[in-house]
C-alpha positions as CSV (number, residue, x, y, z in Angstrom):
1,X,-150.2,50.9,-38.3
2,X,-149.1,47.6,-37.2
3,X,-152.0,46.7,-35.3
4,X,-154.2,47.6,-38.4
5,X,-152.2,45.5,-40.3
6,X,-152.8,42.9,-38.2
7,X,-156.2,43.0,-38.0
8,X,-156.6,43.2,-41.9
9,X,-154.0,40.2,-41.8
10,X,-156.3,38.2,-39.6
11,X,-159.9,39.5,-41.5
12,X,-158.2,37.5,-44.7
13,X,-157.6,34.6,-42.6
14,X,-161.0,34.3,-40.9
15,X,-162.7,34.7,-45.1
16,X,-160.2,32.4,-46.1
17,X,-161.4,30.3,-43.8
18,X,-165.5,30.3,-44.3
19,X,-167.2,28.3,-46.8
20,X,-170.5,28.7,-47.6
21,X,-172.9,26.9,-50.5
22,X,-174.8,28.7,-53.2
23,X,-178.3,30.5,-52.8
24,X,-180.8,27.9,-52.6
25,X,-179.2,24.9,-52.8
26,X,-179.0,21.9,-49.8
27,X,-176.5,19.5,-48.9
28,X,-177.7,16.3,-48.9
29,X,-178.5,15.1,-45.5
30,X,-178.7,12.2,-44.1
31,X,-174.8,11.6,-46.2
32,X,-172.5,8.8,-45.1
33,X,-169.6,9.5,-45.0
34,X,-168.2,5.7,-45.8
35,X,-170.0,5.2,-48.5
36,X,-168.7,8.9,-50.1
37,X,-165.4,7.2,-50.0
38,X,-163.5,5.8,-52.7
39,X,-162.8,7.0,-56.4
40,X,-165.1,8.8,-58.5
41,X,-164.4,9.9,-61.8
42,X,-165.0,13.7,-62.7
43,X,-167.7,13.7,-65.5
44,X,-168.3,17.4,-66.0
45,X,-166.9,20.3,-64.4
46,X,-166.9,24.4,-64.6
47,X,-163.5,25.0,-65.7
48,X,-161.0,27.1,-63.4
49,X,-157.4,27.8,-62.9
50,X,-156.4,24.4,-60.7
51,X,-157.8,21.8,-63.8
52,X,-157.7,23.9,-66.7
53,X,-156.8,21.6,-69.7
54,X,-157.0,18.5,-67.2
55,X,-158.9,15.4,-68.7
56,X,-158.8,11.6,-66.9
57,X,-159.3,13.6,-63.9
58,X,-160.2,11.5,-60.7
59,X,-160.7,12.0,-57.3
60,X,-159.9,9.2,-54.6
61,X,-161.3,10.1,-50.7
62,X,-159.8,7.9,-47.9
63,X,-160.7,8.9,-44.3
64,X,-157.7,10.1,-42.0
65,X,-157.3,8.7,-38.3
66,X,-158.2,12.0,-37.1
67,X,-161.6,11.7,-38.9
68,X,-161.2,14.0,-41.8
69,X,-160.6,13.3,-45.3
70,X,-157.6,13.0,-47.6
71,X,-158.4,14.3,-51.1
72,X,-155.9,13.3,-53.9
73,X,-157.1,14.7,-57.0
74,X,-155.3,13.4,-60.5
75,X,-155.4,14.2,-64.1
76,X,-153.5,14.4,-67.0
77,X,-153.0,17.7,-68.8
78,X,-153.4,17.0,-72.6
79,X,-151.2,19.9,-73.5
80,X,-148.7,19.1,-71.0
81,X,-148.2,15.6,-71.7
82,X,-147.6,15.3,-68.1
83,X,-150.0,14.3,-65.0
84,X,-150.9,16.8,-62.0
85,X,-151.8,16.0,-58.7
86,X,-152.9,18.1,-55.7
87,X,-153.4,16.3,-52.1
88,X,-155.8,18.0,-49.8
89,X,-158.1,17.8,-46.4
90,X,-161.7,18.0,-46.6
91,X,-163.5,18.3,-42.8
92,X,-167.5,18.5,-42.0
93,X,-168.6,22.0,-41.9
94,X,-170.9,21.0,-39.1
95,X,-172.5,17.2,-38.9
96,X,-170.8,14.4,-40.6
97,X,-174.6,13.3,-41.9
98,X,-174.8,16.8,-43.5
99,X,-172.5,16.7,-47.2
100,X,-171.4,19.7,-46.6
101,X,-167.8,19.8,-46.4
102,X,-164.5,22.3,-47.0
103,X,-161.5,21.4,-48.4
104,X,-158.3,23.1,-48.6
105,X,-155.1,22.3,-50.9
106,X,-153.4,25.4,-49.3
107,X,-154.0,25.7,-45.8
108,X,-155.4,27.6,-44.0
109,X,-157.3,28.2,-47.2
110,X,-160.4,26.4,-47.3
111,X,-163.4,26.2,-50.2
112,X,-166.7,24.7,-49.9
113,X,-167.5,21.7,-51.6
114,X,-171.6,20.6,-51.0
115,X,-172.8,17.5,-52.1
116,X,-176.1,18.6,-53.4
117,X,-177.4,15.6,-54.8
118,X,-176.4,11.8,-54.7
119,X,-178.1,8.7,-55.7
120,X,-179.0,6.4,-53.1
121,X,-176.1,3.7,-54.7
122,X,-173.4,6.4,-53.9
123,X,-172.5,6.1,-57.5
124,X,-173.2,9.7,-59.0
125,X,-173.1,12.9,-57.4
126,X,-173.7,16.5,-58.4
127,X,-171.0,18.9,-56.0
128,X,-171.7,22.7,-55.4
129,X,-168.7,24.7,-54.5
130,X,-168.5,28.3,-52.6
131,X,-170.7,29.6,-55.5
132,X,-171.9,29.8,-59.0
133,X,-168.6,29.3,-60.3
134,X,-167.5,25.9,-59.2
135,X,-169.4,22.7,-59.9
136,X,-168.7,19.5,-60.8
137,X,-170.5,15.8,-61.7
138,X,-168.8,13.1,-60.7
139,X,-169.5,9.3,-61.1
140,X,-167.9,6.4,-59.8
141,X,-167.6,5.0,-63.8
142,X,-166.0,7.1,-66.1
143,X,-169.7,8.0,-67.5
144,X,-172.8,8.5,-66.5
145,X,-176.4,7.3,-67.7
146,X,-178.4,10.1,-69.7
147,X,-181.0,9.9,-67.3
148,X,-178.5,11.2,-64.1
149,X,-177.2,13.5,-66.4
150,X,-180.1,15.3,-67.3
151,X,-181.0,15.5,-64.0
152,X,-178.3,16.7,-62.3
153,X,-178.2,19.3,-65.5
154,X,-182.0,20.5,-64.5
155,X,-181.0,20.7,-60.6
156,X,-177.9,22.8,-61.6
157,X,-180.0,25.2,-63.9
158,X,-182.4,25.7,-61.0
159,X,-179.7,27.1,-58.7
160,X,-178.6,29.5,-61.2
161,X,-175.4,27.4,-62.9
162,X,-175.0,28.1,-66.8
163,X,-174.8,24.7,-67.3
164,X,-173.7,25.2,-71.3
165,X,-170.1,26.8,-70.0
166,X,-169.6,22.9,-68.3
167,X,-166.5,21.1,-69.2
168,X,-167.2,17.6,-70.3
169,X,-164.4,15.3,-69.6
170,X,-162.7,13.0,-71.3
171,X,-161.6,9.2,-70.0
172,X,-159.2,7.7,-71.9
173,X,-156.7,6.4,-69.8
């Protein structure tokens, strides 16, 4: 029984580990990497258990010596009165010119988070996570034009996203 409960033990550990991006969407590719850095500002999301009542929420990427990526994700929950924070890695799934990446907050827990579409300016992005259930537009501003908006909404639809459950956040601090 112990060796079966070792093997189920390390099966968790190897899903835990794998990150994959939804049916028919791409990872944009070429992606670079220095220009992804920096703060963007999370425009719209699909709301889940980690930012649930969160608005002002940001998320500032600074490369690591070792070549990954810190995360440091901010916002402020409004029924809270109070600010959260979570500090992760994110690492290349394969190529650093592919935008796919996974990112883990609780290692050795890892979730996918594809850059599916960017502008060439680096200044508004549309991220796919594992699946149909994580998504998020972020812009380096805290808005975005209507434009990049209604695209990104069309390009999200495509793939299968009910766009209308999206989250819009607020910026007012």
């Amino acid at each position: 029984t112990i060796g079966i409960i070792a093997l189920a033990g390390l099966a968790l550990t190897l899903k835990a580990c794998t990150v994959s991006i939804p049916k028919g969407a791409k990872a944009v590719q070429p992606f670079n990497k220095k220009k992804y850095l920096g703060k963007w500002y999370e425009i719209a999301r699909l709301d889940f258990k980690w930012e649930r009542n969160l608005n002002n929420v940001t998320a500032n990427y600074t490369e690591k010596p070792d070549g990954s990526i810190k995360v440091d994700n901010k916002g402020y929950n409004y029924l809270k009165y109070e600010w959260k924070q979570s500090i992760g890695t994110a690492k290349f799934v394969d190529s650093t010119d592919e935008a796919r990446l996974k990112v883990a907050f609780f290692k050795p827990f890892y979730a996918g988070y594809n850059v599916i579409a960017i502008d060439n300016d680096y200044k508004y992005a549309l991220v796919a996570g594992n699946n149909l259930k994580y998504l998020w537009i972020l812009s380096r501003e805290t808005s975005i034009p209507a434009v990049v908006k209604a695209d990104y909404l069309k390009k999200a639809q495509e793939l299968g996203y009910d766009t209308d459950q999206l989250i819009w956040v607020e910026h007012s601090m």
